[in-house]
C-alpha positions as CSV (number, residue, x, y, z in Angstrom):
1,X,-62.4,-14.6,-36.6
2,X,-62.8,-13.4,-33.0
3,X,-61.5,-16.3,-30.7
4,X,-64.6,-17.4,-28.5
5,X,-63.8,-19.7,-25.1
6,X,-66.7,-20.2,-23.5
7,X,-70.6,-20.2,-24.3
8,X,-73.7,-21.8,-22.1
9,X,-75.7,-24.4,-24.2
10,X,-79.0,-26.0,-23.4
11,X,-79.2,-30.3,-24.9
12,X,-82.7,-31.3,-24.8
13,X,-82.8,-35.1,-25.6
14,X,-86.1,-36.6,-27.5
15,X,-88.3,-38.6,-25.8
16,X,-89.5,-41.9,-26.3
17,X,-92.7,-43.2,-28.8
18,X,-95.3,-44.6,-26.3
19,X,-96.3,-47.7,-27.1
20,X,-99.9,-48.8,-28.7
21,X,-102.6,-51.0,-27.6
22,X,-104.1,-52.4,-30.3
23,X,-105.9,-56.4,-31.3
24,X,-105.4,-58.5,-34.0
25,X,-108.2,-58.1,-36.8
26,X,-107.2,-60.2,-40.1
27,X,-109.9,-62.5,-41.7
28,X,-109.8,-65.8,-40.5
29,X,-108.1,-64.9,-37.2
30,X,-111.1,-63.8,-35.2
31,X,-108.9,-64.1,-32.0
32,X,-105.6,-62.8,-33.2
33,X,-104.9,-61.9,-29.7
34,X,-102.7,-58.4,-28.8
35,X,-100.1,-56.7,-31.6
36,X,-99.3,-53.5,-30.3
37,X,-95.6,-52.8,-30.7
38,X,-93.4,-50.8,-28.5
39,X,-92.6,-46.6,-29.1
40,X,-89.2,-45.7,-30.8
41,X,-86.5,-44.4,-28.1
42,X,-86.0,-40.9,-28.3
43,X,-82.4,-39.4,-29.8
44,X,-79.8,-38.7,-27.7
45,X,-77.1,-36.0,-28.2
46,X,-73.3,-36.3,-28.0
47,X,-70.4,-34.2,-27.5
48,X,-67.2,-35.0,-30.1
49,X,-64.0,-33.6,-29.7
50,X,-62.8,-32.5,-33.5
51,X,-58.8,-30.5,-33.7
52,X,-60.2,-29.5,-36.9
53,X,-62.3,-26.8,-35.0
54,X,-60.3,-24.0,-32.9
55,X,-63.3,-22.3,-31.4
56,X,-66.6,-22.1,-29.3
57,X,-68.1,-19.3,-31.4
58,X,-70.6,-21.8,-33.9
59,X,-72.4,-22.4,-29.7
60,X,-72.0,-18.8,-28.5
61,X,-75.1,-17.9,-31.2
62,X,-76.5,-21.5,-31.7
63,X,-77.3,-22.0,-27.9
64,X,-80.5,-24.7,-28.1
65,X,-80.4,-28.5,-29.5
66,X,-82.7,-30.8,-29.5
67,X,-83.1,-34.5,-30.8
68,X,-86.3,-35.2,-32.4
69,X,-88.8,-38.1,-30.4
70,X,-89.7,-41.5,-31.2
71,X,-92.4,-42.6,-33.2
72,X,-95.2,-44.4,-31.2
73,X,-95.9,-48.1,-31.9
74,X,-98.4,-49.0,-34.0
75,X,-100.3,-52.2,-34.6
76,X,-99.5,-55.2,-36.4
77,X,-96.7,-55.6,-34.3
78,X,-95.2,-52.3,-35.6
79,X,-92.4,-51.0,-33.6
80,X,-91.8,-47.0,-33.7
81,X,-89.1,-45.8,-35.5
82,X,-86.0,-44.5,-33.1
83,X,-85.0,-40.8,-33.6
84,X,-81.2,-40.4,-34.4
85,X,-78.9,-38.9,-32.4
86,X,-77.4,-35.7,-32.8
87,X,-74.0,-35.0,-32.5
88,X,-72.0,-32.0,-31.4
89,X,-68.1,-31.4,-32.6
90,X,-66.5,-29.4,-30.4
91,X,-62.8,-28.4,-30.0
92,X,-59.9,-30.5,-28.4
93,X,-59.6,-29.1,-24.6
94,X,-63.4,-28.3,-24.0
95,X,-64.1,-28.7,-20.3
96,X,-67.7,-29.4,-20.3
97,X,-70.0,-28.8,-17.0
98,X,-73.2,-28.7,-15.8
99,X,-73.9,-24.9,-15.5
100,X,-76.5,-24.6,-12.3
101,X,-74.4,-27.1,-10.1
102,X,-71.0,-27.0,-11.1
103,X,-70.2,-30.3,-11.7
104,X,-67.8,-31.5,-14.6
105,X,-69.1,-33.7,-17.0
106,X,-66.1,-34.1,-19.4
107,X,-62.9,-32.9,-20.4
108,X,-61.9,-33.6,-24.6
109,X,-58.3,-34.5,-24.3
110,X,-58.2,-36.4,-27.5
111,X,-59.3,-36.2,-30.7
112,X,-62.1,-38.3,-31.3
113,X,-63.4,-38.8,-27.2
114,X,-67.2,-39.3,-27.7
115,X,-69.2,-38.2,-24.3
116,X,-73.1,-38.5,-23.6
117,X,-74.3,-35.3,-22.9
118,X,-78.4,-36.1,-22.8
119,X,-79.4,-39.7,-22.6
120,X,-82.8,-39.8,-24.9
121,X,-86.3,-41.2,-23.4
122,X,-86.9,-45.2,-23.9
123,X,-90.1,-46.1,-26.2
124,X,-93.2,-47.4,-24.2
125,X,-94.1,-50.7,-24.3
126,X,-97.0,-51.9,-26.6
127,X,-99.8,-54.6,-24.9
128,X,-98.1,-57.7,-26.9
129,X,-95.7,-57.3,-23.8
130,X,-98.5,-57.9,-21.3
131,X,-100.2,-60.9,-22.8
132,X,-99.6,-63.9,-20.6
133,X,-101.9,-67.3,-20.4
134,X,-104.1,-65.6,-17.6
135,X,-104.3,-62.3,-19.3
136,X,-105.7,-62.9,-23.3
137,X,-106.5,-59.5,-24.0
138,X,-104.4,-56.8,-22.2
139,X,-105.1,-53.5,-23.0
140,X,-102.3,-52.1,-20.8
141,X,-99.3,-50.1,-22.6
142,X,-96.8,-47.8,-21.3
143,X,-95.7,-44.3,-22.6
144,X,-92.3,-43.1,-23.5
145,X,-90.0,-41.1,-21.2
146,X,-88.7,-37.9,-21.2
147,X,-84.7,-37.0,-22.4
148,X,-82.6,-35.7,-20.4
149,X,-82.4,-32.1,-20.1
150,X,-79.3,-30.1,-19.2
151,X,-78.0,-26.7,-19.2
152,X,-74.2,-26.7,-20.1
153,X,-71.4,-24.9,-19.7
154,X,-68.7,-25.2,-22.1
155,X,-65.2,-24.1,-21.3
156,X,-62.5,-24.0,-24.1
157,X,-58.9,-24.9,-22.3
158,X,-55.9,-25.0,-24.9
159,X,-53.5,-28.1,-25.2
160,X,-50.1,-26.4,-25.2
161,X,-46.7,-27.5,-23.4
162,X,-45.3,-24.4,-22.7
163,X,-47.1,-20.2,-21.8
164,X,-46.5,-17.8,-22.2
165,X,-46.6,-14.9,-19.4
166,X,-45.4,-11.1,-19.4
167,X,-46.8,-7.9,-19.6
168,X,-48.0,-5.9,-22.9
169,X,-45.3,-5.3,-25.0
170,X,-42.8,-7.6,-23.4
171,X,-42.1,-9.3,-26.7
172,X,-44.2,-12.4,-26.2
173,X,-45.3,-12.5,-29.7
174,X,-42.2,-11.5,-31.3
175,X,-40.4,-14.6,-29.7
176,X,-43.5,-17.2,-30.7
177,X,-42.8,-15.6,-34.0
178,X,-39.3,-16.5,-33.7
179,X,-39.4,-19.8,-32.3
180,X,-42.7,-21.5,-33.9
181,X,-44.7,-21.4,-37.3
182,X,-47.5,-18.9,-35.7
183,X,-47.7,-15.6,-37.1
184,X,-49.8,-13.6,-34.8
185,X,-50.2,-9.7,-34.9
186,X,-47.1,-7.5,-34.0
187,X,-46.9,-4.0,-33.3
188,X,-45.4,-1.1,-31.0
189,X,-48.3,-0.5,-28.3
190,X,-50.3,-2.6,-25.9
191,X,-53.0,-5.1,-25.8
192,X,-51.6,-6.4,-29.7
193,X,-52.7,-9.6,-29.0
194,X,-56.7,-9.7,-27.7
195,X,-56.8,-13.7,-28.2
196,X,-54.6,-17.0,-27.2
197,X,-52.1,-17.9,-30.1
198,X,-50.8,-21.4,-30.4
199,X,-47.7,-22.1,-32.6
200,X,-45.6,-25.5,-33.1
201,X,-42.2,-25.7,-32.3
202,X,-40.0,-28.1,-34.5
203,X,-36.9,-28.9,-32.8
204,X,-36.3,-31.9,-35.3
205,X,-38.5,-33.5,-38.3
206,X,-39.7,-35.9,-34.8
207,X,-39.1,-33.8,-32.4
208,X,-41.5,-30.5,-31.5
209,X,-43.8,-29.3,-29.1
210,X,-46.6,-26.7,-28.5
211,X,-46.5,-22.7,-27.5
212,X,-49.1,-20.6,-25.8
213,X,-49.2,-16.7,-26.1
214,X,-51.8,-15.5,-24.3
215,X,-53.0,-11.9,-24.3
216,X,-50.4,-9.3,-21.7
217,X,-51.4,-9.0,-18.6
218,X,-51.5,-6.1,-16.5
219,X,-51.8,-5.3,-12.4
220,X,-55.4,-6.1,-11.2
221,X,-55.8,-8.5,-14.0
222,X,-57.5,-10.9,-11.4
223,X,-59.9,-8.6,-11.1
224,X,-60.8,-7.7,-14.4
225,X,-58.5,-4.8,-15.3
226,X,-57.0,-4.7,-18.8
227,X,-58.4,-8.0,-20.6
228,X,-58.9,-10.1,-17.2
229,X,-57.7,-13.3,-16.7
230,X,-60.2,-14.5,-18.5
231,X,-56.9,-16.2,-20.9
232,X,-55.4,-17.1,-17.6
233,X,-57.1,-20.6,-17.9
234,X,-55.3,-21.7,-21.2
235,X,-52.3,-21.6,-19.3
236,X,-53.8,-24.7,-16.9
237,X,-52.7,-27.3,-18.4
238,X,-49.3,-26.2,-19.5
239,X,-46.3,-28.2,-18.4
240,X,-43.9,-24.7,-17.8
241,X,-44.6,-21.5,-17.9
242,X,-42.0,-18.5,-19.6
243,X,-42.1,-15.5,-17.8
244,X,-41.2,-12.7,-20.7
245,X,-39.4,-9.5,-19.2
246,X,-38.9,-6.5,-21.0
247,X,-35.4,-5.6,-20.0
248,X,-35.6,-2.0,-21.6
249,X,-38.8,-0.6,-21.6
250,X,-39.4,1.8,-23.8
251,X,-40.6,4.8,-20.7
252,X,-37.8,5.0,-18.5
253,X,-40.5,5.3,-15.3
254,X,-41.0,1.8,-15.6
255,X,-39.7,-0.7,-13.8
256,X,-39.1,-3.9,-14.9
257,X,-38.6,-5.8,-11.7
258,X,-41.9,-4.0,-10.5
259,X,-43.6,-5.2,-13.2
260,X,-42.4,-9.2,-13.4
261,X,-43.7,-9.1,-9.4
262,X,-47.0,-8.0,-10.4
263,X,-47.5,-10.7,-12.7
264,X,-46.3,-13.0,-10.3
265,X,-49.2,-11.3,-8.0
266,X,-51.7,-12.0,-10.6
267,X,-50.9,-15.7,-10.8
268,X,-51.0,-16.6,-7.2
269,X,-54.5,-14.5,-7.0
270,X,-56.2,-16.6,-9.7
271,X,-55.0,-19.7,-9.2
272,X,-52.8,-21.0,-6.9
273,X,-51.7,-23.9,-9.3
274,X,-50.4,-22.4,-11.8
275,X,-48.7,-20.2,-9.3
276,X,-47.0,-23.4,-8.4
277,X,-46.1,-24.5,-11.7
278,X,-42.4,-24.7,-12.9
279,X,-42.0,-21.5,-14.1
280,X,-38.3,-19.8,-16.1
281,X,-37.5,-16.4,-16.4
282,X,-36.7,-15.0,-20.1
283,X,-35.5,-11.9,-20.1
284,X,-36.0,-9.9,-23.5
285,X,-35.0,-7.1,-25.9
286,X,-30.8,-7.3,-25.2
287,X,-30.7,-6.3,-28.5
288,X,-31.3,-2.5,-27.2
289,X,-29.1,-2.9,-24.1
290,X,-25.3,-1.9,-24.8
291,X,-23.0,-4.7,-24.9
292,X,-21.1,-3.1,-21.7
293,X,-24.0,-3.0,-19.8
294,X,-26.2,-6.8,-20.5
295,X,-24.4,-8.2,-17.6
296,X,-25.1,-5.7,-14.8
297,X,-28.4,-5.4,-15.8
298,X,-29.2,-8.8,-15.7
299,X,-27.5,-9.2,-12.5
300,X,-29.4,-6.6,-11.1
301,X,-32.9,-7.5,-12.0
302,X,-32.1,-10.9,-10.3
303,X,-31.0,-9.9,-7.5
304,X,-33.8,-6.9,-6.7
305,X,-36.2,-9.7,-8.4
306,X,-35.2,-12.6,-5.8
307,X,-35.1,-15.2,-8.7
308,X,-33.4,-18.6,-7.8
309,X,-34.7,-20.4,-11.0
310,X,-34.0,-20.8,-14.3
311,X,-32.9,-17.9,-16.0
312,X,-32.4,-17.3,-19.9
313,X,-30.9,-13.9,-21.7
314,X,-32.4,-13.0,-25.2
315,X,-33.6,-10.8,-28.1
316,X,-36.7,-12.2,-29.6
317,X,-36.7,-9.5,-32.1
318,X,-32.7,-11.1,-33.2
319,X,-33.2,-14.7,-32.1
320,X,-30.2,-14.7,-29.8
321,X,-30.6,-16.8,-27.3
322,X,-33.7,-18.5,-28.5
323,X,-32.5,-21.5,-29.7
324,X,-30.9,-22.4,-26.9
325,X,-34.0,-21.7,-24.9
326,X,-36.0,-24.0,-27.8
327,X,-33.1,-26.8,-26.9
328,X,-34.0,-26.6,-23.0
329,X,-37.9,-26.5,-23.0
330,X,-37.5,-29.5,-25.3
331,X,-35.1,-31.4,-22.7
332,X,-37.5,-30.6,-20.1
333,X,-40.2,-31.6,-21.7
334,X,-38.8,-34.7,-22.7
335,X,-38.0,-35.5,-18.9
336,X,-41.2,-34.8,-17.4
337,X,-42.6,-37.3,-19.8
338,X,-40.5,-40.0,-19.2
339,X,-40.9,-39.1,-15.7
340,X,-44.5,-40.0,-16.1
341,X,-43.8,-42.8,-18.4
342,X,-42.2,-44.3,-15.4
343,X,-45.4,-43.2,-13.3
344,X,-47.5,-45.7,-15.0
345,X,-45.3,-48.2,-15.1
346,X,-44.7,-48.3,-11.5
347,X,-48.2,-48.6,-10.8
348,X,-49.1,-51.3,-13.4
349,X,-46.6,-53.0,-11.7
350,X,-48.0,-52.6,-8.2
351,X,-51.1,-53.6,-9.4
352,X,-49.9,-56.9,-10.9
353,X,-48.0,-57.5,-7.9
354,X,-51.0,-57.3,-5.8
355,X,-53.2,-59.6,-8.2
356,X,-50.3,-62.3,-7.9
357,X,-50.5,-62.3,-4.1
358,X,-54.2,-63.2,-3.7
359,X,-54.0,-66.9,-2.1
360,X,-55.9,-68.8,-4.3
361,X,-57.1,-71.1,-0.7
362,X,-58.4,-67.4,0.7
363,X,-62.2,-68.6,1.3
364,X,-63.4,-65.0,0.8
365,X,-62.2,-65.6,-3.5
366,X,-63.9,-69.1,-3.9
367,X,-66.2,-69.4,-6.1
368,X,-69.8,-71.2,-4.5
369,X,-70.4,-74.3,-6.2
């Protein structure tokens, strides 16, 4: 199935019933007085983040939905029937936003989050609501409103911990292969992968964490050479980022160090925060190098590259190295959670803090008698 990541919806909401004006008419009651009842309220539509669904495509052909309206009232103090709502599953990471001004409306994190996309119209109220001891026989009623309206833009953002970056062919599906239980497609020339793979990395039975392989990209990605960065975004909310070097390209004319700047290029270009991420350097395919020479190449590449970070030597194809690359991202990742663990608990503690210092005497938290 061809991966969709973003479509442009339109959520019309129903309005509400208006509400009736009608008069009591039974036998015996010759001055029943006023028994119109109110309109229905219209059905309002929801957004529901489902991880059972990977994908945007079901709203890049189904564009239009609509809740049905209220009934109106009707009289012997019959109340409209209320439409039902209609609900919208969409994938965990969907950034949702108003498409004419930009603004963001919600972001599914979890699985489960239930957001209001179009509020539905309130029913009208029927003249049983204007009766009063002055006013007998009102013949006032109200109509329904309108739904909200909206024209959406939904944006598909994958959860992973750790993307991956590198040019075609640089063995960045070879080592998710290697490392995780994804199987995407593998083969000996450019552009193999034309969608974001996830795969799950078990360190332990308790103990794993997410991948992201996006498609390769290439110089002037940012502006929409080879597949764009249009993939760029599912690397956004990654905590690191593993730059994948091809250490012995296959054309002798190409430079690796050359190459690993140009992506670094591309980042900065599109977005300066995930320039700014924590990013490691994996250098690939050793398994072709000569044993003699590993060293000295490495050391070069470094030192023409200007690296100063973390730095790890492997062979996706062989799975040298890889485990003890697994074993560091998982340490790492580990870390930066309990780093935020901490985070919270700091501030929960502030916050308590400041709650216990509020003099009870302080006039401006008495309560007026």
């Amino acid at each position: 199935m061809k991966f969709i990541d973003e479509a442009k919806i339109e959520v019309i909401a129903g309005d509400g019933g208006n509400g009736v004006a009608s008069f009591c008419r039974e036998k015996f009651r010759p001055f029943g007085g006023p028994d119109g009842g109110d309109g229905g309220k219209g059905g309002s539509i929801w957004a529901v983040a489902d991880r059972n669904i990977n994908t945007l495509v079901d709203y890049r052909y189904s564009k239009l939905h609509k809740a049905k309206n209220g009934e109106n009232g009707r009289g012997s103090d019959c109340y409209g029937k209320g439409a039902d709502d209609v609900t919208l599953r969409m994938p965990v990471g969907t950034l949702i936003s108003d498409y004419n001004t930009g603004e963001i409306i919600a972001d599914l994190t979890d699985h489960g989050q239930v957001v209001l996309l179009a509020k539905g119209g309130e029913g009208g109220w029927g003249n049983i609501h204007f009766k009063s001891s002055t006013n007998r026989a009102p013949r006032q009623k109200t109509d329904g409103k309108e739904g909200e309206r909206r024209e959406l833009k939904l944006e598909l953002k994958v959860l992973a911990d750790v993307g991956l970056l590198g040019m075609p062919n640089a063995g960045k599906s070879t080592f998710i292969t290697a490392v995780s239980n994804a199987r995407p497609k593998i083969a000996d020339y450019p552009f193999t992968t034309l969608h974001p793979n996830l795969g799950v990395v078990r360190v332990s039975h308790e103990k794993s964490f997410v991948i992201a392989d996006i498609p390769g990209l290439i110089e002037g990605a940012a502006e929409g050479a080879g597949l764009g960065h249009q993939f760029l975004r599912h690397l956004q909310r990654t905590r690191v980022l593993l730059h994948i070097v091809d250490l012995a390209p296959f054309e002798e004319t190409v430079d690796p160090v050359k190459e690993a700047k140009a992506i670094v290029k591309e980042l900065k270009k599109y977005d300066e925060s995930l320039h700014d991420k924590p990013r490691w350097l994996v250098l690939n395919k050793l398994d072709v190098v000569p044993e003699d020479e590993r060293k000295k190449r490495v050391k070069d590449f470094i030192k023409r590259f200007g690296w100063k970070g973390p730095v790890f030597e492997i062979s996706a194809l062989t799975r040298e190295g890889c485990e003890d690359l697994v074993m560091a991202i998982y340490e790492y990742l580990a870390e930066q959670r309990q780093q935020e663990f901490r985070s919270e608990e700091t501030q929960i503690t502030e916050q308590a803090r400041a709650i216990n210092s509020i003099d009870p005497d302080d006039p401006r938290f008495k309560v007026m008698e």
